[in-house]
N, CA, C and O atoms as a MOPAC input file, in Angstrom:
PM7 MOZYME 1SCF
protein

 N     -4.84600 1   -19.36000 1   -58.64600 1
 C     -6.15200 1   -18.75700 1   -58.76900 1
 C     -5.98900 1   -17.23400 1   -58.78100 1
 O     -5.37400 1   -16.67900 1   -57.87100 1
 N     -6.66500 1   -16.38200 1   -60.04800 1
 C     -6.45500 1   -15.11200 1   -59.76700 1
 C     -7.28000 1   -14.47100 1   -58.82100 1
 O     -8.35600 1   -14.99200 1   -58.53000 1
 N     -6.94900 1   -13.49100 1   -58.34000 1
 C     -8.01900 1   -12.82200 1   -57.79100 1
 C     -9.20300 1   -12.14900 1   -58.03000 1
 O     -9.11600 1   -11.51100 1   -59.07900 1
 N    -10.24400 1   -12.03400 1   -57.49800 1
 C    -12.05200 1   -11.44900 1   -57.89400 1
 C    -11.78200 1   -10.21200 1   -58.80400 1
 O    -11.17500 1    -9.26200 1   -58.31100 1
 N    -12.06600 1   -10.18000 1   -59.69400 1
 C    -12.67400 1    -8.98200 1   -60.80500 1
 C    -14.11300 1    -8.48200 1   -60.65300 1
 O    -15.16400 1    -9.08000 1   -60.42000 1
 N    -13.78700 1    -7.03200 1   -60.88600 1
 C    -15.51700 1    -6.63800 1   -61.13300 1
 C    -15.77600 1    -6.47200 1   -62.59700 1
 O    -15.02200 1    -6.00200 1   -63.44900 1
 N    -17.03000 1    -6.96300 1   -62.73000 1
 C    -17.28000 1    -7.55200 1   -64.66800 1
 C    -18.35000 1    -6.14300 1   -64.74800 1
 O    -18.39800 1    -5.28000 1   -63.87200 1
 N    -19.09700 1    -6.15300 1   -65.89600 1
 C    -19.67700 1    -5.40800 1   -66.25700 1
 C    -20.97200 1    -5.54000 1   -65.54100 1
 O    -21.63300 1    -4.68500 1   -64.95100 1
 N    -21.16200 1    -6.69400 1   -65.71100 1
 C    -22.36600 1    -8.03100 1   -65.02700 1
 C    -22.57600 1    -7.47900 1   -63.84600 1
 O    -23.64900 1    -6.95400 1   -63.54800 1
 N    -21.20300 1    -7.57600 1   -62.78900 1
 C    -21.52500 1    -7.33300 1   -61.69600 1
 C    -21.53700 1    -5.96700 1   -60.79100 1
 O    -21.64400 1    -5.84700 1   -59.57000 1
 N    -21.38000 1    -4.91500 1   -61.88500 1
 C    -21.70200 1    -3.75400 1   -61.74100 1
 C    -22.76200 1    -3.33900 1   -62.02800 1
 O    -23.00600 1    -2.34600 1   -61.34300 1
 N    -23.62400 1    -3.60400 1   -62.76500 1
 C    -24.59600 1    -3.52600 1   -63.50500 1
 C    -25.96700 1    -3.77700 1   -62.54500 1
 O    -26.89000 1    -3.00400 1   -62.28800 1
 N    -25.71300 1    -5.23600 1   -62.09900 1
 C    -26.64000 1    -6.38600 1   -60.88700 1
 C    -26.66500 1    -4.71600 1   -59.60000 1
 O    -27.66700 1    -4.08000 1   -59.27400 1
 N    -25.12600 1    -4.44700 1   -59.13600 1
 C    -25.06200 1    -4.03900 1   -58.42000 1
 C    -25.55500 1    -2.14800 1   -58.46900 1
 O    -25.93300 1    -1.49000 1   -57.50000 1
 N    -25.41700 1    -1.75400 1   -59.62100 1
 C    -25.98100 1    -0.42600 1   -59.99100 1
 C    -27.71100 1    -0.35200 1   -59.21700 1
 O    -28.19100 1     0.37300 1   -58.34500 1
 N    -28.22400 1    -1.40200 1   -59.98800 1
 C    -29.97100 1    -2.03300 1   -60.29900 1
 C    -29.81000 1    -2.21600 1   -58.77400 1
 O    -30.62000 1    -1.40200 1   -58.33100 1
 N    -29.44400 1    -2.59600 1   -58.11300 1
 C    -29.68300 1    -3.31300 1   -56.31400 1
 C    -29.63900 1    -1.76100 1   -55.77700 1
 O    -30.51200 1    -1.65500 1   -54.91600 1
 N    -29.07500 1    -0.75000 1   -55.93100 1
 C    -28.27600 1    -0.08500 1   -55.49200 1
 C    -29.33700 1     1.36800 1   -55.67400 1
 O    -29.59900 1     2.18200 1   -54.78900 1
 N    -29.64100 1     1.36900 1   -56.57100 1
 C    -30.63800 1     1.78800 1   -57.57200 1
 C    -29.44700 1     3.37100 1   -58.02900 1
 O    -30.09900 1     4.27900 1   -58.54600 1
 N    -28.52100 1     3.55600 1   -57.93300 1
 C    -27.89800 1     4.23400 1   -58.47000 1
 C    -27.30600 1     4.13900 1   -60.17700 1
 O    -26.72100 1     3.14700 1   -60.61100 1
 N    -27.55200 1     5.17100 1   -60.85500 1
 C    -27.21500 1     5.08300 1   -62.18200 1
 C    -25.58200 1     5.99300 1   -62.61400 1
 O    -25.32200 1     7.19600 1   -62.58100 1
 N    -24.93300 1     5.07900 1   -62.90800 1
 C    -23.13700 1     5.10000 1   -63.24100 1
 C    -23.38300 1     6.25500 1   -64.58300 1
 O    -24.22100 1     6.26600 1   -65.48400 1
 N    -22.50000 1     6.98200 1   -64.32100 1
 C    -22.40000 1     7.49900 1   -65.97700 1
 C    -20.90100 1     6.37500 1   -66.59300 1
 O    -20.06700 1     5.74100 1   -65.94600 1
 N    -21.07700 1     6.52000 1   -67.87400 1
 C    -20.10400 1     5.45700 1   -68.46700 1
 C    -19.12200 1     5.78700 1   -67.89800 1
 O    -18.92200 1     5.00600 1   -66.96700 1
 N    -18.19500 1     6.73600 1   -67.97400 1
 C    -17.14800 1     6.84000 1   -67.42600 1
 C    -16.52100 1     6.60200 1   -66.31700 1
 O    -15.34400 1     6.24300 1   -66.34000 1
 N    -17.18800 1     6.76000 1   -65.19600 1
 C    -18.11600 1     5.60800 1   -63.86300 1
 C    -17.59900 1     4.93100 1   -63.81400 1
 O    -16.53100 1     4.82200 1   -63.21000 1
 N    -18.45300 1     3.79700 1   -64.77000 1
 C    -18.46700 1     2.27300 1   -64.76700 1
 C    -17.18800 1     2.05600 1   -65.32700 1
 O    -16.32800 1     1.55500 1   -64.60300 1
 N    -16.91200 1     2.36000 1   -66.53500 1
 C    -15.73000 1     1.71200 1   -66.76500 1
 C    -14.65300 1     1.98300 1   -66.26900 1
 O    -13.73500 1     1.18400 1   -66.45500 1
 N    -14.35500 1     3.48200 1   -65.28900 1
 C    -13.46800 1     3.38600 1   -64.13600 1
 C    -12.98500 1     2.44200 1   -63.48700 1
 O    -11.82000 1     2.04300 1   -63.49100 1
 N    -14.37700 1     1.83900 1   -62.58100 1
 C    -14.62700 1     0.86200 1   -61.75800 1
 C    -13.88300 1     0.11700 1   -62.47100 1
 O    -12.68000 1     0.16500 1   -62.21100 1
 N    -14.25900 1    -0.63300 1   -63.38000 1
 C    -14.38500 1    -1.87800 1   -64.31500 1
 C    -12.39400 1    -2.12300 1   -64.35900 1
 O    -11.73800 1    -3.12900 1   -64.08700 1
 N    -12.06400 1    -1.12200 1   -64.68700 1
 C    -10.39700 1    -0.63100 1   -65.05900 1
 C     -9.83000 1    -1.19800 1   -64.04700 1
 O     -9.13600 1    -2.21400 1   -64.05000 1
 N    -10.29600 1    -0.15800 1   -62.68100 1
 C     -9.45000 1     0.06000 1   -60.78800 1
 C     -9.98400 1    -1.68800 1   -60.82900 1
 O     -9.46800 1    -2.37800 1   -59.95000 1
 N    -10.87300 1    -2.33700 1   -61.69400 1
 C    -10.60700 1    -3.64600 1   -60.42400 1
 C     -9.94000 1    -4.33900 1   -61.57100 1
 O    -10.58700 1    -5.37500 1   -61.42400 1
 N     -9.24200 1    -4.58100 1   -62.49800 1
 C     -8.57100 1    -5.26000 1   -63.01200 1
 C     -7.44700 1    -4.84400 1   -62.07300 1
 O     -7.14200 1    -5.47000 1   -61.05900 1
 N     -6.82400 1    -3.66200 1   -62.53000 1
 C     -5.30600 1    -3.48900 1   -62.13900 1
 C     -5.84900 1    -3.59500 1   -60.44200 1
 O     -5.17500 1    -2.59500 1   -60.19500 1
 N     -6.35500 1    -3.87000 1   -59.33700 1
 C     -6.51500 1    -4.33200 1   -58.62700 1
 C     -5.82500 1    -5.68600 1   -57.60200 1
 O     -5.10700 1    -5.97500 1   -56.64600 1
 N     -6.86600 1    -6.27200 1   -58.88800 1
 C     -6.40600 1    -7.99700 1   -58.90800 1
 C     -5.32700 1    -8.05300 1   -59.74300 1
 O     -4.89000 1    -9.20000 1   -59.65200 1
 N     -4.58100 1    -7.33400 1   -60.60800 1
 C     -3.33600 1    -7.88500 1   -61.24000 1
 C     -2.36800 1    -7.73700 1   -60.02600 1
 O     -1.59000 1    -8.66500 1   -59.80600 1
 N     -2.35900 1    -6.19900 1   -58.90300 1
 C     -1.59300 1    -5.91400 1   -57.96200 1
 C     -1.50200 1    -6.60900 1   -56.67600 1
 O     -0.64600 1    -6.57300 1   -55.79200 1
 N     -2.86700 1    -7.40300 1   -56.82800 1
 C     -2.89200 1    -8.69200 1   -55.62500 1
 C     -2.29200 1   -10.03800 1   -56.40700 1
 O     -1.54400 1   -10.78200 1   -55.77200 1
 N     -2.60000 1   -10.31700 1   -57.67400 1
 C     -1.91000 1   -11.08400 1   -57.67800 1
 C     -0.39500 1   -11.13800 1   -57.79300 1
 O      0.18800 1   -12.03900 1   -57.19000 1
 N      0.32400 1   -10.22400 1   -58.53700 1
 C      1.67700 1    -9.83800 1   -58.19200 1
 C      1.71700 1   -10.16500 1   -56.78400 1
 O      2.67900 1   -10.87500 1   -56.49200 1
 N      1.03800 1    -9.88900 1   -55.93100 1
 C      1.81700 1    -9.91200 1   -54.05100 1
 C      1.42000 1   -11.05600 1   -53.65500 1
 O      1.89900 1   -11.27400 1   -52.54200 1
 N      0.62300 1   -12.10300 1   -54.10500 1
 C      0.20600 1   -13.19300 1   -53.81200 1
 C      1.41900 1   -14.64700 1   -54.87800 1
 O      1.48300 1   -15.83100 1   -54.54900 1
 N      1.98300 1   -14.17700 1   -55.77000 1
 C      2.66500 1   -14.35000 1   -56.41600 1
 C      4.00400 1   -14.47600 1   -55.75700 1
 O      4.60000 1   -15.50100 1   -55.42400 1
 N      4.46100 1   -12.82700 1   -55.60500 1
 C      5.56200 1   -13.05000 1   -54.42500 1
 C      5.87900 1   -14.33400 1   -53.07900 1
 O      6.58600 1   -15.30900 1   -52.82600 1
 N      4.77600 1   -13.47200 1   -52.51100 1
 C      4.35500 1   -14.16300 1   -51.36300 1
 C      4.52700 1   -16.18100 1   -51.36300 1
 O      5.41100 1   -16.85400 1   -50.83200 1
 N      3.56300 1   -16.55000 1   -52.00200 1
 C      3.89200 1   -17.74400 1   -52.60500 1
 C      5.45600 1   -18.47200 1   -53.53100 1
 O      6.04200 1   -19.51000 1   -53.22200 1
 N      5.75800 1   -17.64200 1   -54.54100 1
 C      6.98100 1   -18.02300 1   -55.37900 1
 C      6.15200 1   -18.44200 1   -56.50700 1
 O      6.89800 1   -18.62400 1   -57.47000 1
 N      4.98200 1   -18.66400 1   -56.79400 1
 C      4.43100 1   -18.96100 1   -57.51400 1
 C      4.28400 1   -17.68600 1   -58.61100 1
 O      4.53300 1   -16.59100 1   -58.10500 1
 N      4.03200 1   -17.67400 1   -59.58400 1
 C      3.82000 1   -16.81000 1   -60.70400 1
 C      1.93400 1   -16.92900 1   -61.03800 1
 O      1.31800 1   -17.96500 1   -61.28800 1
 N      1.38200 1   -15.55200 1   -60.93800 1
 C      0.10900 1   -15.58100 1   -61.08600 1
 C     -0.11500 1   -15.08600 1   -62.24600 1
 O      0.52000 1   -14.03200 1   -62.25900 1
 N     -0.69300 1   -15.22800 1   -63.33100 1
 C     -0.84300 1   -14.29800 1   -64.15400 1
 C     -2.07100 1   -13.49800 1   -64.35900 1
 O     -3.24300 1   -13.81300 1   -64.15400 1
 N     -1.38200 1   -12.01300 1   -64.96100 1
 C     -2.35400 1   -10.94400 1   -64.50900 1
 C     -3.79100 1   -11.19900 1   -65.77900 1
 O     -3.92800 1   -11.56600 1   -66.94600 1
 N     -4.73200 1   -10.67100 1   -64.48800 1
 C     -5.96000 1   -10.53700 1   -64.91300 1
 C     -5.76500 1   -10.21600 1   -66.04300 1
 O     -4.84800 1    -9.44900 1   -66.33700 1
 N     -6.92500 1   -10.94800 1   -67.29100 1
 C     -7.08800 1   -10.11200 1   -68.39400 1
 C     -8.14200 1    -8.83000 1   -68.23600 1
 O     -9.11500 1    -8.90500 1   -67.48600 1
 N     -7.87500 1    -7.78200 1   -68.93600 1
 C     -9.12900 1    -6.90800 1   -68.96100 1
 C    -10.12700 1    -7.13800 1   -69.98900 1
 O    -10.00700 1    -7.26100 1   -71.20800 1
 N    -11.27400 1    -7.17200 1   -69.12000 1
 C    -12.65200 1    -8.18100 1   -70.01300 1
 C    -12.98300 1    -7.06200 1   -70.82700 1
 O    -12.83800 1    -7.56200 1   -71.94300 1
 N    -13.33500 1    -5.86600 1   -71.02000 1
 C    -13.28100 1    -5.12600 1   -72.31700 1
 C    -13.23200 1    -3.32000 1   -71.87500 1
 O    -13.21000 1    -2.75500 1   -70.78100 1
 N    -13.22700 1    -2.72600 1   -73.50500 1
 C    -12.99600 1    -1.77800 1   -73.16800 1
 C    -14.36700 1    -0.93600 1   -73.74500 1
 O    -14.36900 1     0.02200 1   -74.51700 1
 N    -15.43700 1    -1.56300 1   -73.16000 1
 C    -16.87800 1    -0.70800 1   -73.56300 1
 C    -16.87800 1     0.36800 1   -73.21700 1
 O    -15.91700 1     0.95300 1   -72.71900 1
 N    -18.24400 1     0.92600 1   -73.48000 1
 C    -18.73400 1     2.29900 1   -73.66500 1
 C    -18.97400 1     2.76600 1   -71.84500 1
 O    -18.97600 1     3.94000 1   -71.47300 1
 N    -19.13600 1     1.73600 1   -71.03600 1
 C    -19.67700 1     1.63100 1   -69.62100 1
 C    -21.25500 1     0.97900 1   -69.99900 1
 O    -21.80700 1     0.71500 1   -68.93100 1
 N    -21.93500 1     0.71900 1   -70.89900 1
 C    -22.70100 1    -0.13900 1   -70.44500 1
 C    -22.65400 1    -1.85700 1   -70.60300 1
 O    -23.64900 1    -2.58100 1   -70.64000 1
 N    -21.57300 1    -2.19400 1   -70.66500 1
 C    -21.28500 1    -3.61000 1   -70.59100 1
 C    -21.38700 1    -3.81100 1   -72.00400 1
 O    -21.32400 1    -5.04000 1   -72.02100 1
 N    -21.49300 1    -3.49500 1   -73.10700 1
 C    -21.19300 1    -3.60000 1   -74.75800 1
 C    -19.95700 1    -3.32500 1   -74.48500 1
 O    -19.48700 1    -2.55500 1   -73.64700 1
 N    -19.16800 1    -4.39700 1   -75.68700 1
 C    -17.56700 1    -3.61100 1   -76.07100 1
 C    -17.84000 1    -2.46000 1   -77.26200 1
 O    -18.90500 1    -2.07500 1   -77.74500 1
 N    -16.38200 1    -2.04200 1   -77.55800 1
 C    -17.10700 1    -1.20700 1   -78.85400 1
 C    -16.22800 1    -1.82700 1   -79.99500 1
 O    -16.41200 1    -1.49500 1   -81.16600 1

C-alpha cells in the first residue's frame, strides 16, 4: 500500500474549509512536497519491510488549480 498523497481535490476541499486562497505556485508546491513525500516513506517502508513499494505517481503537473495543462 502506498502512502497518503495530497491531490488537487484535497487541497482545494481544504483551501475552501480553510478559507485561505493558494496562489498556483502554492498549490502545486504542496501538490509536488507530497508526492516526493510518500515516494520517501515509501522507500523507508519498503526497506523496513523487504518489500518493494512503488513510488507514488505524480497526479499532474497543472497550473495549481487542479486542471492539467
Amino acid at each position: 500500500m502506498a502512502p497518503a498523497q495530497i491531490t488537487w481535490r484535497d487541497l482545494a476541499a481544504w483551501s475552501e474549509q480553510m478559507k485561505i486562497v493558494l496562489e498556483p505556485w502554492e498549490a502545486k508546491t504542496l501538490v509536488t512536497l507530497g508526492v516526493v513525500r510518500a515516494n520517501i516513506i515509501g522507500e523507508k517502508l519498503g526497506k523496513q519491510t523487504g518489500s518493494k513499494v512503488p513510488p507514488a505517481p505524480e497526479k499532474s503537473r497543472g497550473d495549481g488549480n487542479g486542471k492539467s495543462s
